[in-house]
Backbone as a ProteinNet text record, in pm:
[ID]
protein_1_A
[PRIMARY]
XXXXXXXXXXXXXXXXXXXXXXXXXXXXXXXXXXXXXXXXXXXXXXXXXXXXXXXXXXXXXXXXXXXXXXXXXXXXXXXXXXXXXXXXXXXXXXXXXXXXXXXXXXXXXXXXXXXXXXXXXXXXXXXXXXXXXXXXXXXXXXXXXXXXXXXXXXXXXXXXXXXXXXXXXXXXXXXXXXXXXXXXXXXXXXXXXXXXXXXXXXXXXXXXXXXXXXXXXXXXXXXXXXXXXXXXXXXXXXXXXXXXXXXXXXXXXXXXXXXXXXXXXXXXXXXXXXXX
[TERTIARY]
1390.3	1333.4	1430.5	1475.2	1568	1534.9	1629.6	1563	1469.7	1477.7	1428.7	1284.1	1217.4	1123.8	1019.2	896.2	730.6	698.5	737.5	707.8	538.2	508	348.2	278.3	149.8	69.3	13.3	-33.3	-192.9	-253.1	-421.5	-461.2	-548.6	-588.2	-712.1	-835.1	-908.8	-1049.5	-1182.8	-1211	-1340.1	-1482.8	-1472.6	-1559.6	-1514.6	-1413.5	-1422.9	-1352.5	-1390.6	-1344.5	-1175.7	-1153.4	-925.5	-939.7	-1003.4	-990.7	-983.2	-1054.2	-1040.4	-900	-855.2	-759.3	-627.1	-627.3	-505.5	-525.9	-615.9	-670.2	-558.6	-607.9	-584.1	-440.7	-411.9	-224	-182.2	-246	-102.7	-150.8	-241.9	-298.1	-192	-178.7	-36	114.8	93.6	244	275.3	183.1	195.5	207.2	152.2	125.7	279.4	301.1	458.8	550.4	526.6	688.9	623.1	527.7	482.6	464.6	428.3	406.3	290	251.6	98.8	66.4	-65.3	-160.2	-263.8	-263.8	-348.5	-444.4	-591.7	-708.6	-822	-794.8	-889.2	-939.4	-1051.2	-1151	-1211.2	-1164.6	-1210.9	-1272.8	-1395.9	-1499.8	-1583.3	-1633.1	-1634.2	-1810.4	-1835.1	-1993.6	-1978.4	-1881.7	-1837.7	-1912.3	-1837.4	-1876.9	-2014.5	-2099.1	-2218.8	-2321.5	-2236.3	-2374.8	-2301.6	-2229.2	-2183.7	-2287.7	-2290.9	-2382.9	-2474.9	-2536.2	-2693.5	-2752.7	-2649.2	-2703.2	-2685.5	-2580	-2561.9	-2739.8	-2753.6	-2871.8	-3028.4	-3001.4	-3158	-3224.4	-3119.1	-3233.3	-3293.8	-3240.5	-3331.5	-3428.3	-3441.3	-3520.2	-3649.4	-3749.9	-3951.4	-3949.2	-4038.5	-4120.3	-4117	-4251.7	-4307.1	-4147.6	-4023.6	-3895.6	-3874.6	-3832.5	-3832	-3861.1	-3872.1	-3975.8	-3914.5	-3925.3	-3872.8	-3826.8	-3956.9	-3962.2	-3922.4	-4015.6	-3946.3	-3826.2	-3762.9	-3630.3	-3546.9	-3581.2	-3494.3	-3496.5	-3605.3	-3613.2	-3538.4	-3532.6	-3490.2	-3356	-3275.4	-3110.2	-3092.5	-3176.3	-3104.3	-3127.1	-3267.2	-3261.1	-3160.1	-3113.1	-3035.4	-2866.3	-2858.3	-2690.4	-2722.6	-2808.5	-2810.8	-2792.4	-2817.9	-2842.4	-2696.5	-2660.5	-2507.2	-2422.5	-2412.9	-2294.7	-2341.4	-2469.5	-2469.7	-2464.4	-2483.1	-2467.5	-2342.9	-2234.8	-2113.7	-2036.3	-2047.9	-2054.2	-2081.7	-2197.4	-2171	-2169.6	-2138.4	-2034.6	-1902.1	-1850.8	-1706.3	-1669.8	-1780.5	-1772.1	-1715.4	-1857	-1849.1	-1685.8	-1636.2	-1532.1	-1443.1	-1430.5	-1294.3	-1326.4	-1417.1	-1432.5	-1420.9	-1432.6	-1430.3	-1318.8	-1234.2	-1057.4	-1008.3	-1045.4	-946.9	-987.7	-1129.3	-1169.2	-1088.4	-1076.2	-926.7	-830.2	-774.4	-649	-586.8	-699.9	-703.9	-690.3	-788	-757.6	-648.4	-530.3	-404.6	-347.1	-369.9	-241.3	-205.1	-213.1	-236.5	-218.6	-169.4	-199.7	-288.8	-415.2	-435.3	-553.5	-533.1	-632.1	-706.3	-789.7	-912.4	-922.2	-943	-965.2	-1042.5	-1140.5	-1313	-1245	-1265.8	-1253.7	-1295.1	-1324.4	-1445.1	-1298.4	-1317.5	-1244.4	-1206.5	-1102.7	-1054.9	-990.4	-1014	-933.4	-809	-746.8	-567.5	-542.2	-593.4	-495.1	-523.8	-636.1	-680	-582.5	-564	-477.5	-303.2	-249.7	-151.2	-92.1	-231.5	-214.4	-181.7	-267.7	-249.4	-45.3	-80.9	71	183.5	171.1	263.6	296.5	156.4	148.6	178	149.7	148.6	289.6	355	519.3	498	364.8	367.8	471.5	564.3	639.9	587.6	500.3	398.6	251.5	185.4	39.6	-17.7	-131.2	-173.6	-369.3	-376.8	-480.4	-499	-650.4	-679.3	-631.1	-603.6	-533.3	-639.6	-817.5	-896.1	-1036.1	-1104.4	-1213.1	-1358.7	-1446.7	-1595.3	-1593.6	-1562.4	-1602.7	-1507	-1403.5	-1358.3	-1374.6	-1319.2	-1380.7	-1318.7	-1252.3	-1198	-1076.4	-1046.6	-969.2	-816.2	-793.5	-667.5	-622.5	-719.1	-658.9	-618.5	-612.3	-581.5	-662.5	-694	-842.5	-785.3	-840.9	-771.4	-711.5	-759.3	-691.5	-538.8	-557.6	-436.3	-316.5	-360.6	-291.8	-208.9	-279.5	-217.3	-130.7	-186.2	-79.9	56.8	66.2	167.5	291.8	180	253.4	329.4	210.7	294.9	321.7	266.9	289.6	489.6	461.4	598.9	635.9	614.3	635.9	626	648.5	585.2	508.5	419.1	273.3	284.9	168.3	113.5	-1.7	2.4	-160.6	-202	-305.4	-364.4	-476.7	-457.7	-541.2	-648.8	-526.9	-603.4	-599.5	-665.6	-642.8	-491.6	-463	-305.4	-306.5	-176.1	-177.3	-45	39.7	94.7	244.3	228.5	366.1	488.8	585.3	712.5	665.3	787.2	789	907	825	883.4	904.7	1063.3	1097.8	1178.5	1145.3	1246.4	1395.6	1441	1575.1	1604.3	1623.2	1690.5	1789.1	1862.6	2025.6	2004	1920.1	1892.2	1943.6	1937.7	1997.7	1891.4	1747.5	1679.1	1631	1720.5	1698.9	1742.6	1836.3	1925	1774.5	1774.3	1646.4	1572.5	1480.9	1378.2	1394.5	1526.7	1546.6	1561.7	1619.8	1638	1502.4	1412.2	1296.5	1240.1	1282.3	1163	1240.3	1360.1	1423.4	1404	1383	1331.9	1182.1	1090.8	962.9	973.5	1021.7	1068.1	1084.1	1161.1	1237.8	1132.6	1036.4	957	878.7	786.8	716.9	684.9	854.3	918.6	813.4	871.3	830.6	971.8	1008.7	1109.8	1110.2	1232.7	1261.1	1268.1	1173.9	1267.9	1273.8	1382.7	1460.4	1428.8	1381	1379.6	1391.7	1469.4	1523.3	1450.4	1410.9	1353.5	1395.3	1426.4	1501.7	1405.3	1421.9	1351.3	1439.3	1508.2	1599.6	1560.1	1455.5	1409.8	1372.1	1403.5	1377.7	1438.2	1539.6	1599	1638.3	1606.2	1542.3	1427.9	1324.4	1207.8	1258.9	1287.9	1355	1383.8	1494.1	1544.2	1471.7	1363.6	1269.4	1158.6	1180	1084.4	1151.2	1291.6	1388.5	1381.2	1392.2	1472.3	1297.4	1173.6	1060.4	1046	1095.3	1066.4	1167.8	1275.6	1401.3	1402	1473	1448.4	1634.9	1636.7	1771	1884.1	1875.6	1966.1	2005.9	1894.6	1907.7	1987.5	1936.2	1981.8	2140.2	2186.9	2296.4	2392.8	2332.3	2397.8	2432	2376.4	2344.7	2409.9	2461.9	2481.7	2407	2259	2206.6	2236.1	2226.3	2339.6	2378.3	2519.1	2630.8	2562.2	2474	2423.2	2316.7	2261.6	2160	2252.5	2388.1	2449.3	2526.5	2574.9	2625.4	2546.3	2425	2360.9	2347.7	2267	2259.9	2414.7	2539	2664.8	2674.5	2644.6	2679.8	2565.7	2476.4	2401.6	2287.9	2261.1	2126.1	2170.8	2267.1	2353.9	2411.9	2489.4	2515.4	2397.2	2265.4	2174.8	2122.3	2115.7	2151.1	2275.2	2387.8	2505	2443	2403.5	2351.3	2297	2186.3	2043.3	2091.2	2182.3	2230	2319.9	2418.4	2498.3	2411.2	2279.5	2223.3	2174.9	2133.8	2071.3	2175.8	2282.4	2391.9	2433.5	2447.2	2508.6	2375.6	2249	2170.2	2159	2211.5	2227	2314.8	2443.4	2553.6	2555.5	2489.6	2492.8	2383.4	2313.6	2218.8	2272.2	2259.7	2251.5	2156.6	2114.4	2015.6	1966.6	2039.7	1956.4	1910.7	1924.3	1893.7	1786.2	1744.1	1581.2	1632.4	1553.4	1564.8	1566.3	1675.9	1667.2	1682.6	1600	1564.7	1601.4	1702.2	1699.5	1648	1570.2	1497.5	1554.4	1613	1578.4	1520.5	1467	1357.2	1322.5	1275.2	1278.1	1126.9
1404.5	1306.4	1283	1139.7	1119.2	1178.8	1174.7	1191.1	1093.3	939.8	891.1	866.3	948.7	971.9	1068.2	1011.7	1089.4	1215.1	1360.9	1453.1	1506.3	1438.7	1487.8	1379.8	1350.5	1214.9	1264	1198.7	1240.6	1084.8	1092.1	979.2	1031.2	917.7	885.6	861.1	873.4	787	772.5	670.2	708.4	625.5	615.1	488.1	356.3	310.6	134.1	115.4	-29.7	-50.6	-43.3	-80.5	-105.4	54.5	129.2	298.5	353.7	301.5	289.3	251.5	140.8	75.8	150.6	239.8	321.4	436.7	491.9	625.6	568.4	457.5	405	447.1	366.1	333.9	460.3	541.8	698.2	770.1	754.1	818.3	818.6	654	614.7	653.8	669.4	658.5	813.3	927	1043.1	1084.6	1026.9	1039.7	1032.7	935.7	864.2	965.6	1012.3	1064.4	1232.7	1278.6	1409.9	1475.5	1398.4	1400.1	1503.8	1568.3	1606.8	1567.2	1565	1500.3	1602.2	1561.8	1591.1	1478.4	1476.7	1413.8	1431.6	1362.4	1390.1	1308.4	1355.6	1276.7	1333.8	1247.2	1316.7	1230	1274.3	1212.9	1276.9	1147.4	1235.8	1181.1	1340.9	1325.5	1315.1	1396.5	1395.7	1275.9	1110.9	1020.6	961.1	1001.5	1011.7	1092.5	1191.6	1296.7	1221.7	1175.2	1121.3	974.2	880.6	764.5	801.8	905.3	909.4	999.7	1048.8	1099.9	991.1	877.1	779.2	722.1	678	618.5	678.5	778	850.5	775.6	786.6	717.9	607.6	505.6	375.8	424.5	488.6	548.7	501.3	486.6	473.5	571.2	573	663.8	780.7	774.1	918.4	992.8	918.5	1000.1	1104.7	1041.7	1042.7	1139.8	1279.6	1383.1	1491.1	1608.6	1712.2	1784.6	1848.5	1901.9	1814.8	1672.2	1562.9	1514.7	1512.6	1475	1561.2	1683.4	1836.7	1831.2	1804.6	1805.1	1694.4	1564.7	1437.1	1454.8	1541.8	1596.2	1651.5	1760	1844	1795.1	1709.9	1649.5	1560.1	1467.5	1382.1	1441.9	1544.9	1590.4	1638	1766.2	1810.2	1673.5	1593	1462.1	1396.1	1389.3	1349.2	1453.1	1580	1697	1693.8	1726.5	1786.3	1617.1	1549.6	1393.6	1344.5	1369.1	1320.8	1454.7	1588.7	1663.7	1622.5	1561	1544	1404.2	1294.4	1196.7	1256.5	1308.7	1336.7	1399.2	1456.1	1561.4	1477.9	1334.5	1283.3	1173.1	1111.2	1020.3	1157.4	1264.2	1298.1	1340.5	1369	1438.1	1357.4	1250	1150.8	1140.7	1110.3	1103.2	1151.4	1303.2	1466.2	1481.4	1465.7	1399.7	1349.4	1229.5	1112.1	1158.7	1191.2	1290.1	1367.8	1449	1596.9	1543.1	1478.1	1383	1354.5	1297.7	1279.4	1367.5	1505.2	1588.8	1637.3	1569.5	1578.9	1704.1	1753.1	1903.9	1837.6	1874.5	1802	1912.1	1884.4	1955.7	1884	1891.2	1846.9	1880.5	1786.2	1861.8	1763.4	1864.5	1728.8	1795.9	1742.1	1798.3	1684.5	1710.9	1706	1623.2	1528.3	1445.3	1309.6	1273.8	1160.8	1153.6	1010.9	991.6	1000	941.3	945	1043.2	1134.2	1266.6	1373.2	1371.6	1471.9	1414.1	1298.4	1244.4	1294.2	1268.1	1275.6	1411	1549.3	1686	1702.1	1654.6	1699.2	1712.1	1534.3	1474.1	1579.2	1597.2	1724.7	1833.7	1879.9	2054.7	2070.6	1928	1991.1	1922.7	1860.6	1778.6	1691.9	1611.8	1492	1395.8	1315.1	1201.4	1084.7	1097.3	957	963.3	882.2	878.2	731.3	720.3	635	549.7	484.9	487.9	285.7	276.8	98.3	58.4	-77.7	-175.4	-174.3	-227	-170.5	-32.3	-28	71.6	44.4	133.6	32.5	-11.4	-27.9	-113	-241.1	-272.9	-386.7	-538.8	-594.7	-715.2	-836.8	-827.8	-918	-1001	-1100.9	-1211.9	-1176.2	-1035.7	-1008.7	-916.6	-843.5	-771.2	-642.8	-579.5	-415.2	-308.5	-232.1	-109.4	-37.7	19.1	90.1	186.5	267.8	353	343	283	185.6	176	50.8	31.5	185.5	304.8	407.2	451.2	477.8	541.5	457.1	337.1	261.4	272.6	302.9	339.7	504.8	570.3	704.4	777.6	758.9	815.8	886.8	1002	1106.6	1098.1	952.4	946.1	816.6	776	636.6	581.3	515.2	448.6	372.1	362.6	280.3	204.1	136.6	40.5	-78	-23	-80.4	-205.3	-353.3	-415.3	-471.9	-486.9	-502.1	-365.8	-408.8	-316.6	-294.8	-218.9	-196.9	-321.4	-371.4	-469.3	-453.8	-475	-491.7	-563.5	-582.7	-688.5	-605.7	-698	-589.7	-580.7	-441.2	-404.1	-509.3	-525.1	-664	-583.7	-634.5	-606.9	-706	-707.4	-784.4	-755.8	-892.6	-791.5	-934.6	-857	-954	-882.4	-800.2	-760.6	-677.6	-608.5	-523.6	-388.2	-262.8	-142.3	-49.6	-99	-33	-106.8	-200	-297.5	-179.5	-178	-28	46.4	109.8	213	114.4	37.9	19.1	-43.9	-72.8	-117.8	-5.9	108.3	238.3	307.3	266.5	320.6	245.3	91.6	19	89.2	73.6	111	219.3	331.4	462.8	427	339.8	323.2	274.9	160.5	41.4	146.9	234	322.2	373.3	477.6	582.3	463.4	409.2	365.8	242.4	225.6	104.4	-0.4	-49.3	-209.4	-269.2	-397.8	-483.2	-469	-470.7	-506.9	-611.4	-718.3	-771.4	-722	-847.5	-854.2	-1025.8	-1050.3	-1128.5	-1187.2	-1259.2	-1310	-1420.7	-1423	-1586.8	-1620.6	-1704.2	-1806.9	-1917.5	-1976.5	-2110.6	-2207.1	-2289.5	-2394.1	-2504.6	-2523.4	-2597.8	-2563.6	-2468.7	-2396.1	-2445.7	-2452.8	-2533.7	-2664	-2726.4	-2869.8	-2923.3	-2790	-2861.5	-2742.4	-2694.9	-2674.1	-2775.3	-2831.8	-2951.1	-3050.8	-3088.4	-3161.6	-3158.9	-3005.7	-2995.9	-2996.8	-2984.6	-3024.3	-3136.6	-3214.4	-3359.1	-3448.5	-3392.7	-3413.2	-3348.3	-3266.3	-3211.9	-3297.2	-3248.1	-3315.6	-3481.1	-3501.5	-3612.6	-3652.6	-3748.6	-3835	-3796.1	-3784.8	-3703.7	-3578.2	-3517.4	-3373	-3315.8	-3458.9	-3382.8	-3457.9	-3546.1	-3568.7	-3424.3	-3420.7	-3271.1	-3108.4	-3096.8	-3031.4	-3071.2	-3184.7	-3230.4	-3227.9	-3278.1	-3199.4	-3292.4	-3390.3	-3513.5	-3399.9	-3350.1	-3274.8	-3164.4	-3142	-2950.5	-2965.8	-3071.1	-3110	-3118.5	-3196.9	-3174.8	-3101.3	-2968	-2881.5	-2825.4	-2777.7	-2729.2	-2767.5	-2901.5	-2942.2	-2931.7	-2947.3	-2907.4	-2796.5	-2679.6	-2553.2	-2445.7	-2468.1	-2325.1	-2322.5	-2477.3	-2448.9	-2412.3	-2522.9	-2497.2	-2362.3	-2309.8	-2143.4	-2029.4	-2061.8	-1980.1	-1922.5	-2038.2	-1985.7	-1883	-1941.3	-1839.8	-1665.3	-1695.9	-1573.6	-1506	-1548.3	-1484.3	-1438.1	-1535.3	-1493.1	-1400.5	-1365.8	-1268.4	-1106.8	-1172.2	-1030.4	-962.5	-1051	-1018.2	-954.6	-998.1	-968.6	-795.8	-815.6	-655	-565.8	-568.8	-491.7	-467.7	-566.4	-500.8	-425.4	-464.7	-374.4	-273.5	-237.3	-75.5	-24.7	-58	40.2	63.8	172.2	206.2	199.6	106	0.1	153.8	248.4	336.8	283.9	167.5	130.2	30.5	-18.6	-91.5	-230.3	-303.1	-438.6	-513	-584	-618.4	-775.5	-851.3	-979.3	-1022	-1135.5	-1152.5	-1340.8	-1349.2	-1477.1	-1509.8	-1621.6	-1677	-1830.2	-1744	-1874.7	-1878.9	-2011	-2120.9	-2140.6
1632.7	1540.2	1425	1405.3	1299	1163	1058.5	894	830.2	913.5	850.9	890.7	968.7	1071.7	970.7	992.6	912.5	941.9	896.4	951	921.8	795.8	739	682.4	738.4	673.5	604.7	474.9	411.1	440	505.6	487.1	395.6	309.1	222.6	258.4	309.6	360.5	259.9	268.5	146.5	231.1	366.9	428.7	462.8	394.5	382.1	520.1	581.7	666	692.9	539.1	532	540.5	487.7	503.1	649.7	732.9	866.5	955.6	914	945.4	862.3	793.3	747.3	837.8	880.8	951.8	1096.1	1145.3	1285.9	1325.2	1237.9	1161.7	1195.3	1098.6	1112.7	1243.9	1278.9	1415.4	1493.8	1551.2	1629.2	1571.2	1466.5	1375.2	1436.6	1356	1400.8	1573.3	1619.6	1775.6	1829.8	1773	1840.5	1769.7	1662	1584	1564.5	1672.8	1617.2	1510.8	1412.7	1252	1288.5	1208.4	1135.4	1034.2	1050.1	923.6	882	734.9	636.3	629.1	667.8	602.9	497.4	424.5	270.4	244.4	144.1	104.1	-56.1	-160.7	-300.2	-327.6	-380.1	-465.8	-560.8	-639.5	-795.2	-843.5	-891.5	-923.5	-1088.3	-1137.9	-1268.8	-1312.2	-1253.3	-1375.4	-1318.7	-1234.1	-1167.5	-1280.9	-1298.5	-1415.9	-1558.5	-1635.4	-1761	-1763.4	-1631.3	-1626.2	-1609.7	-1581.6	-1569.4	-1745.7	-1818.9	-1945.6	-2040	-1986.7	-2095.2	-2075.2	-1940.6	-1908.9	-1948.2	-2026.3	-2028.2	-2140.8	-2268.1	-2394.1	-2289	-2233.9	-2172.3	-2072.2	-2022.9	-1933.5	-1958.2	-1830.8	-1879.3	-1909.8	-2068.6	-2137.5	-1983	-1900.8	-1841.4	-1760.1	-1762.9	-1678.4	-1800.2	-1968	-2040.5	-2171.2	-2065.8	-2134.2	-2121.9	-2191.3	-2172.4	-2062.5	-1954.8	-1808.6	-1728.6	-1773.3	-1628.4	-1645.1	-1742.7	-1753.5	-1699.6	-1718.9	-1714	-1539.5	-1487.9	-1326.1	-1294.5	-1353.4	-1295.2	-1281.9	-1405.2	-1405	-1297.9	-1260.4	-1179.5	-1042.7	-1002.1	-835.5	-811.9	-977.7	-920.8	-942.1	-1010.3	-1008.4	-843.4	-775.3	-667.2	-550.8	-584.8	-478.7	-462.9	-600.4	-574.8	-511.2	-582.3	-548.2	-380.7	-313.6	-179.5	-116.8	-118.8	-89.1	-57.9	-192.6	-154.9	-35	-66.6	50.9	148.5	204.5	299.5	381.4	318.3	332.8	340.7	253.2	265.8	398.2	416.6	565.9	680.8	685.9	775.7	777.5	699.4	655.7	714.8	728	751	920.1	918	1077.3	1213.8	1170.1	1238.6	1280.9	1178.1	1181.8	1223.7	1180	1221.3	1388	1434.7	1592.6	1660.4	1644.7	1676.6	1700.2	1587	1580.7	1659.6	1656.3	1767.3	1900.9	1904.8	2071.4	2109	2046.1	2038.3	2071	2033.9	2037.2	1858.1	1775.6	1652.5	1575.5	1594.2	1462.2	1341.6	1287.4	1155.2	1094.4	972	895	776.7	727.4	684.8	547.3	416.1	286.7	233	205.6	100.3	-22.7	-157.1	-277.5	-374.2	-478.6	-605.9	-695.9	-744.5	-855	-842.8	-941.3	-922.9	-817.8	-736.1	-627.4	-628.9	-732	-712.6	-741.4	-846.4	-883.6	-786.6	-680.9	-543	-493.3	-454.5	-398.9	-382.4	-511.6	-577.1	-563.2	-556	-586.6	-488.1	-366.2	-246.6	-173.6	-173.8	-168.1	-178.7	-338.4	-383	-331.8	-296.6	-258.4	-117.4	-49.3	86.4	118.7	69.9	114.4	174.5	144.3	305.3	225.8	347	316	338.6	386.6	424	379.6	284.2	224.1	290.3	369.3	428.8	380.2	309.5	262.8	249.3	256.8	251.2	131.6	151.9	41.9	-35.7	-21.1	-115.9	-71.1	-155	-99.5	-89.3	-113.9	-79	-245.7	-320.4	-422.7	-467.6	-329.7	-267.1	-335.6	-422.3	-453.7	-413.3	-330	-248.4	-288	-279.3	-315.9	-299.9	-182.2	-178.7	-299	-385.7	-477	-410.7	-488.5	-426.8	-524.1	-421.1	-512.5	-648.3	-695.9	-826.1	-792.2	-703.6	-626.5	-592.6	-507.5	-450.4	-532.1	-598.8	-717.7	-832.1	-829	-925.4	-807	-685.8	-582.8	-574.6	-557.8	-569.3	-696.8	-793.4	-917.2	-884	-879.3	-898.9	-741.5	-678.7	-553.1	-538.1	-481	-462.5	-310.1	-234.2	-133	-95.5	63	38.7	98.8	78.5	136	242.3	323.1	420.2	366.4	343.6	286.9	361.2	432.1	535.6	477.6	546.6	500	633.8	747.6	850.4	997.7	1087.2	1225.2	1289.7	1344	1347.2	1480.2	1504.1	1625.6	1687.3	1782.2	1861.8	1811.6	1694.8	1642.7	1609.5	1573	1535.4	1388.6	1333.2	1231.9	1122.9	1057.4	964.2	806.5	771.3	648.6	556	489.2	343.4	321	311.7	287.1	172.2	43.1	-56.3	-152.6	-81.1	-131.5	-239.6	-289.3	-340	-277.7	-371.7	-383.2	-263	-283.2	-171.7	-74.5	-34	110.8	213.8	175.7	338.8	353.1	263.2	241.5	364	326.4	356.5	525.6	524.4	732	755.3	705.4	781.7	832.4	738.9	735.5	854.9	879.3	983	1089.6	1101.4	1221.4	1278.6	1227.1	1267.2	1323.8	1230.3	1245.2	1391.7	1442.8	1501.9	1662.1	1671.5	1746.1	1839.1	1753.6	1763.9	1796.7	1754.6	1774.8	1947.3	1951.6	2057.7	2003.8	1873.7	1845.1	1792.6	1797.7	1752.5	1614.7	1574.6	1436.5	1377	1303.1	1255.8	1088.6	1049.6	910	885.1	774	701.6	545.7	540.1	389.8	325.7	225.4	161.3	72	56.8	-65.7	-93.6	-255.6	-272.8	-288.4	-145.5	-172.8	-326.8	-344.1	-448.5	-595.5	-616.8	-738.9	-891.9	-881.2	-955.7	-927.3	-845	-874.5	-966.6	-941.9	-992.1	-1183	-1193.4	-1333.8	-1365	-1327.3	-1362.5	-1422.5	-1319	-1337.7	-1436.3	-1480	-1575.3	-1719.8	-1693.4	-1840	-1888.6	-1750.2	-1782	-1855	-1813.8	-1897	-2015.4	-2045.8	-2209.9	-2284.6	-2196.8	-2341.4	-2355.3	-2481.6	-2533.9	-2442	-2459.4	-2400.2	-2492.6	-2614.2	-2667.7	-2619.7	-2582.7	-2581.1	-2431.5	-2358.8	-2205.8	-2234.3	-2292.8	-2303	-2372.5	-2483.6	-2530.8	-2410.8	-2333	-2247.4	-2118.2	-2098.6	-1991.3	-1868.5	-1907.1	-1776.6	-1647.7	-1686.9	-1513.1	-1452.9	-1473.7	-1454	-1389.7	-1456.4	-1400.2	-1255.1	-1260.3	-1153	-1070.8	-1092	-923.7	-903.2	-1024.3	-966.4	-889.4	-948.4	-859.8	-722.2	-701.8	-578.9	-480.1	-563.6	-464	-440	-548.4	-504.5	-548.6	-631.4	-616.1	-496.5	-489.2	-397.1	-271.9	-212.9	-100.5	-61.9	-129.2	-217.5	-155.3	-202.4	-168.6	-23.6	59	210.4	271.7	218.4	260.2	224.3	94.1	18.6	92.8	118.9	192.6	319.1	388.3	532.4	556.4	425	438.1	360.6	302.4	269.9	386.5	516.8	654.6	705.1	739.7	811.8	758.4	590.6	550.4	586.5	597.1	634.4	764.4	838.7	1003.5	1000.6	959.8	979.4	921.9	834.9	738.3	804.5	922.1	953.7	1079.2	1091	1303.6	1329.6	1444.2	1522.2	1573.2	1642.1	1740	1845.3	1880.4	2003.5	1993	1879.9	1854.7	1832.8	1891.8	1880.7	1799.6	1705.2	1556.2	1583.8	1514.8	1483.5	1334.5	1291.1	1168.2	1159.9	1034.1	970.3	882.1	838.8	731.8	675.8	589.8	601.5	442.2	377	309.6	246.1
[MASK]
++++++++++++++++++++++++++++++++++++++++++++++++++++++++++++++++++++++++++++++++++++++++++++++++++++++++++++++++++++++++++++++++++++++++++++++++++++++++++++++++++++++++++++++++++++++++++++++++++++++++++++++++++++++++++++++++++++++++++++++++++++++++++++++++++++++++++++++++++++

């Protein structure tokens, strides 16, 4: 197995369907590159018992009382703590099931807190190089955002993510390449992925041929006729159009080209795009 190959997953699961669809993901990922996985599940009663003491002054009068209040704390902290127990149970067993079916080495961890920093701890302690978890969770609000969760792992995460939005499918492994310092990085990474897995590579570049056209366009409306004379903007609209926009394809195509050639293919089928 190359270096640049997943030796340890952690997935995340908390229920949600994209939580599902990250589970799926490393199942195969691991399967193919004999990874092991770590499956977890943290959840937190903490801010469960803080909202239910904020909530008491409002409470009906008869909840509202010394004994019945004192009972109402403790059925409903007991309801959450043994509750999320055993949800958490079920969200991982399921997985670690799967898993095992595979061939899988995997092991199982419920624990009590914030999601990202269980998360985060785990990550740490156990060396996984790969953290696999949904783009959002069950409190999901759609419109293509990403969960809060999500979002801190992206930030701090000590490894690097899989964030699952849909079911895994059959396509090649698709990467960015815009001439940046961690483009290599990131084809080395598909290509290994690409390998193990036997899916195609591709590589793709994007450029906005029109970008500074419509600058332009938005100069040549502010400024006054004096002003674009001072500026020369005539002059600059067709440098551009002679050489930066024109310019920008060569760009993009020779950023594709140095990322094929600085990687060893290993044998995987590499596809390069560029596209507009």
């Amino acid at each position: 197995m190359g270096q640049d190959m997943y030796e340890h997953i952690l997935v995340a699961v908390d229920g949600s369907e994209q939580s599902r669809y990250a589970g799926q993901a490393a199942v195969e990922l691991a399967r193919a590159a004999a990874a092991r996985m770590t499956i977890c599940h943290i959840y937190g009663v903490d801010i469960h018992r803080r909202r239910f003491s904020e909530m008491e002054p409002g409470l009906p009068p008869q909840y509202n009382q010394g004994q019945d209040l004192a009972a109402l704390r403790s059925t409903h902290g007991k309801l959450m703590q043994e509750g999320f127990q055993a949800l958490s149970a079920v969200y991982v067993e399921e997985l670690a099931a799967s898993a095992a079916c595979d061939g899988i080495t995997v092991e199982s961890v419920v624990a009590e807190g914030r999601s990202y920093v269980g998360i985060l701890q785990l990550a740490r302690a156990r060396k996984c190089d790969l953290i696999a978890l949904g783009a959002e969770g069950l409190g999901a609000v759609g419109h293509g955002m990403l969960g809060g969760t999500t979002s801190r792992m992206l930030q701090s995460a000590p490894c690097d993510l899989l964030v699952a939005r849909r079911a895994p499918t059959n396509g090649p492994v698709l990467t960015g390449v815009d001439g940046g310092a961690e483009t290599l990085k990131a084809v080395a990474k598909a290509v290994a992925i690409g390998q193990t897995m036997k899916k195609p590579v591709h590589l793709i570049a994007a450029y906005d041929p029109d970008f500074h056209t419509r600058v332009f366009g938005v100069m040549a409306r502010s400024l006054s006729p004096e002003r674009q004379s001072q500026v020369n903007l005539t002059s600059q609209v067709k440098l551009h159009d002679d050489l930066i926009n024109s310019g920008l394809e060569k760009l993009y195509a020779d950023f594709l080209r140095q990322a094929q050639q600085c990687t060893s293919t290993n044998g995987a089928a590499i596809k390069t795009h560029l596209a507009t």
